[in-house]
N, C-alpha and C positions, 0 to 999 in steps of 0.2 A: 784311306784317310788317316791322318798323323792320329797319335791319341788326344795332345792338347783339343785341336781340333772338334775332336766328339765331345770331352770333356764342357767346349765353350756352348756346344749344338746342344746339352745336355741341358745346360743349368740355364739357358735361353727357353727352352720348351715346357721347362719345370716352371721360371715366373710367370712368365705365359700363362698355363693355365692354372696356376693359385689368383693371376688377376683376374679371369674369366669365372672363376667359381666367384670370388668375391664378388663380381657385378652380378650374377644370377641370383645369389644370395638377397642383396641391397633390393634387385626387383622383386624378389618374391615380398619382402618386408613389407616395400610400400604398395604393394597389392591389399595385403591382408591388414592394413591400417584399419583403422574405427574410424568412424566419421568424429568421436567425442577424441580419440586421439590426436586427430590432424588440429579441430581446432580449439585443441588446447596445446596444441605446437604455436600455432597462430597465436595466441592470445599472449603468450611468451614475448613473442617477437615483433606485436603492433609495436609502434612506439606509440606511449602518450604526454599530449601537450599538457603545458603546465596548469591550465585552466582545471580545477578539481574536480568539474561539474564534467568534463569531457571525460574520464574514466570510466564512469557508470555506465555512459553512453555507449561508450566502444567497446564494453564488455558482455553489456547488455542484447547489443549488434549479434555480437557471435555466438551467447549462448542461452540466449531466449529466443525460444521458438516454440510458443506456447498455444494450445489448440485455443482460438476460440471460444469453442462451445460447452456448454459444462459437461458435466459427465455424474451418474450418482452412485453416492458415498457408501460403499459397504462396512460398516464398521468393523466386521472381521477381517478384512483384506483389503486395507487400503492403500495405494501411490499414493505418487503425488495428485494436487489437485491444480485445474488445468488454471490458464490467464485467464481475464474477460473485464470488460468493461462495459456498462450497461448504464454509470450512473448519469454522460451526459442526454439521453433519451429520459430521463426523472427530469429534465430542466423543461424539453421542447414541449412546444405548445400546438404542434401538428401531431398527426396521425400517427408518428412512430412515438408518440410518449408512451411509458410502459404506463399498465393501467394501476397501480396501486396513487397516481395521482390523476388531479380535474385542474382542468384550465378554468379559470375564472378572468371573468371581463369586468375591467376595475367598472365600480360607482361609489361617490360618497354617502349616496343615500340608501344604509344596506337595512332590513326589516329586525334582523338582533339588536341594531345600533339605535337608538333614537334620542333625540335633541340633538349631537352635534353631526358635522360629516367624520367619516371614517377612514383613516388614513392604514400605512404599508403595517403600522404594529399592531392597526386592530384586528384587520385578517390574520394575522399572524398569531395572536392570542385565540382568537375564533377557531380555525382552524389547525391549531396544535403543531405548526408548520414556525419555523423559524423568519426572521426578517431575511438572514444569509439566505437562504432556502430562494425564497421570492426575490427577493434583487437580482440572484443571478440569470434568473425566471427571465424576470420581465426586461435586466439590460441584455439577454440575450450574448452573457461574455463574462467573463472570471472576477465581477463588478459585484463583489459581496455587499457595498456600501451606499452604491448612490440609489434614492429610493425615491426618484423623480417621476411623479405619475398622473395621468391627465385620463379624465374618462373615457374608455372604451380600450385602455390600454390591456392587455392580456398576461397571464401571468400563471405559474401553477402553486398549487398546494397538495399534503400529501392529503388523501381523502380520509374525513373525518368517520365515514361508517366502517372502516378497516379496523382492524382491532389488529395490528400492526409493533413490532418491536426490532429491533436490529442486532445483529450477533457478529461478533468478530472473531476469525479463526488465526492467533497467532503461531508460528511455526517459528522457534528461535535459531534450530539448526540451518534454517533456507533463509533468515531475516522477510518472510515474509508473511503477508496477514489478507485472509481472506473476507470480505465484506459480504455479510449476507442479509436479506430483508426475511423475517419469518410473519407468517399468517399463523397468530395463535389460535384462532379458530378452527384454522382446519388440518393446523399441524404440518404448514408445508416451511418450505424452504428456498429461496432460488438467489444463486450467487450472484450480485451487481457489480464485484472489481474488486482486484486484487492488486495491493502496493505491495513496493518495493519499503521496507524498514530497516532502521536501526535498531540492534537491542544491545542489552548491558555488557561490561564486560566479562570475561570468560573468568570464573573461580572456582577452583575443586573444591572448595568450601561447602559451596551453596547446591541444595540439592537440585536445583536444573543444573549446575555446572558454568554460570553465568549471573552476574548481577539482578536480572532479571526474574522473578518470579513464576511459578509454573500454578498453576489453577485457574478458577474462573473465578471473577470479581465482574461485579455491579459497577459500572462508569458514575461519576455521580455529576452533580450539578450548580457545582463551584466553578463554574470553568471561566475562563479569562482571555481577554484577546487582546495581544501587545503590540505597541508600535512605538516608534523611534522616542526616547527620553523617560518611558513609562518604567520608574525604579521601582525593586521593590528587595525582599532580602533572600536569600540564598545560604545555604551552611553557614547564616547568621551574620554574613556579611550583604552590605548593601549594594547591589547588582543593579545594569540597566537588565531589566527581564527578557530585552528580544534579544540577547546575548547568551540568555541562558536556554529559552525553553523557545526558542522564536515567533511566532506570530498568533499560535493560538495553543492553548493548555485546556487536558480536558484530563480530571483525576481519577484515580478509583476509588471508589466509594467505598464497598466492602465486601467482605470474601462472600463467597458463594458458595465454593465447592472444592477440595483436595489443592487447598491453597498452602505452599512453602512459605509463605511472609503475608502479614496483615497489608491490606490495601495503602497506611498511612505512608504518604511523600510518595508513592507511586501515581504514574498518567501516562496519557500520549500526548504529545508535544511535537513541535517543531524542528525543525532544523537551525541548530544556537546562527546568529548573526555575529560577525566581526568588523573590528575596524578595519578597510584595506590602511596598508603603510603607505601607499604613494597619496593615495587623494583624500584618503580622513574617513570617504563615506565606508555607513554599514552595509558589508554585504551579507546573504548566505551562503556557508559552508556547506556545501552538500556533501561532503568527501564523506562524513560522516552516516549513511545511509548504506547501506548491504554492509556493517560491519558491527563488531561488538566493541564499542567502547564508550556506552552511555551509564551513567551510576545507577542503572534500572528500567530506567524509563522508556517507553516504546517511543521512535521518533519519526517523525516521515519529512519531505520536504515542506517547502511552504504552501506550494498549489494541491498537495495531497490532505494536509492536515486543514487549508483552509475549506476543500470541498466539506468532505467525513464531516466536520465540524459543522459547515449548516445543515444536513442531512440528520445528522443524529442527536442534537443538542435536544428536543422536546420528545424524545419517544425512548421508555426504556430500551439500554443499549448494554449487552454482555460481554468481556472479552474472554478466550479461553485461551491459555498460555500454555503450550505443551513444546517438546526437542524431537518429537517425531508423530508423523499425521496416525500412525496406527492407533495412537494412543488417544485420538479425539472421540466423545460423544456427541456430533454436533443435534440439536434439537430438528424432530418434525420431518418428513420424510424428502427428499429431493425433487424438485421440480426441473425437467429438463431446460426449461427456457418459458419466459410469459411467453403469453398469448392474448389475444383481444379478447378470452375468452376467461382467461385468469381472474381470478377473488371475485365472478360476474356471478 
């Protein structure tokens, strides 16, 4: 054989197997992927539609996958803490209600009340339970406000012999905040649902490292519920408010504990509303939730902040502000999950 010849036989067998290693190479690669690698290759490459409310969703899709069930909090050694939702079982009026509330069967003629009949505010004062609370009770749907009620109608409230308070676990590194019910009597605890949040934006200034404040502070009881035209002022200028704080404001009252900033102009709020440019009408922005770019303030959507809000408006309610869960002392010890046999 000529030398050209070997020469061409040479440098033919040599790309050969540089391409053969190369492909061996690329399989072993996506062998030893991570599941959190792949889909965050994914998440890269979804595309997303222009709708702002669809991004959360399609992110949410690929990287929430959160147990169910709770799990308890070692304050030495802690993760993360898990999803859950438990608060629409606080509405029902069957057998799966959790027990820290009682169905009651409307009448106007109640034995506390006497001279006139008793309407949706007076059980609501009676029983320490908000009108929000009952309406959504008794319309059986995210109906905060109609309080249409005929005898024999059914409905809940939180039970009046619980000695009962509500705690909020905010986490600002994960924008997220954990909902908890505590039994001060017997020092328990059990998580009812965990939102997705907004908080401040991110500052090396500030000792969390964000607009946001890190402590516990006392929620207080100025709060406000906004809707369409309802003005009011803002950094001293005159604002529609469901623009700024959206549909419902609940403040902090005052510090409690290893607070970076006094509770004053702080709360949890809404998701702000805008005008769309094609049709005039206000919408909500939700883009604004799993990010930092609020001037402080804890923000959730509107179905998030209008639940939380009749739930917690009558019963002292704490938040705790920390950038990592190791760092939380949460009150009273864990309860894996109620039971029919819970605060009995």
């Amino acid at each position: 054989m000529s030398k050209p010849k070997l020469i061409l036989l040479g440098a033919i067998f040599l790309f050969t197997s540089i391409g053969m290693i190369s492909l061996l190479k690329k399989n072993k690669s996506i062998e030893t992927t991570t599941p959190t690698e792949i889909t965050e290759n994914l998440i890269e490459k979804v595309p997303i539609p222009e709708k702002k409310v669809s991004r959360d969703k399609l992110v949410n899709d690929l990287i929430e996958k959160e147990s169910p069930e709770p799990i308890h909090l070692d304050k030495k050694e802690v993760g993360d803490l898990p999803g859950i939702d438990l608060v629409e079982k606080l509405f029902a009026t069957d057998s799966s209600k959790l027990p820290i509330v009682e169905t009651i069967t409307y009448t106007s003629r109640v034995p506390w009340l006497k001279g006139r009949p008793a309407w949706i505010a007076d059980y609501a004062s009676h029983y320490a339970t908000s009108r929000h609370f009952i309406a959504r009770s008794l319309n059986r749907k995210l109906d905060y406000f109609t309080q249409n009620v005929s005898p024999g109608d059914r409905f809940n409230v939180i039970r009046s012999d619980l000695n009962l308070s509500f705690y909020l676990l905010v986490d600002t590194s994960k924008c997220k905040m954990w909902f908890y019910c505590i039994d001060l009597e017997k020092n328990e605890r059990v998580l009812l649902k965990t939102y997705n949040i907004g908080v401040g934006r991110k500052d090396s200034k500030k000792v969390s490292g964000c607009l946001t404040p890190f402590g516990k502070y006392l929620l207080g009881s100025k709060i406000a519920i906004y809707k369409e035209g309802i003005m009011g002022y803002f950094q001293d200028q005159k604002v529609e408010m469901l623009q700024v704080f959206g549909t419902r404001w609940i403040p902090f009252e005052k510090e409690i504990e290893g607070c970076s900033d006094t509770a004053k102009g702080y709360g949890i709020h809404g998701s702000p509303w805008h005008k769309d440019p094609t049709t005039g009408e206000l919408v909500e922005d939700r883009s604004h939730i799993r990010k930092f770019d609020s001037d402080g303030c804890i923000r959730l959507n509107s179905e998030d902040i209008e639940e939380l809000f009749a739930i917690i408006i009558t019963k002292p309610t704490t938040v705790e502000i920390v950038d990592d869960l190791k760092k939380t002392a949460l009150p009273g010890k864990e309860r894996e999950s109620f039971s029919t046999s819970y605060l009995n």
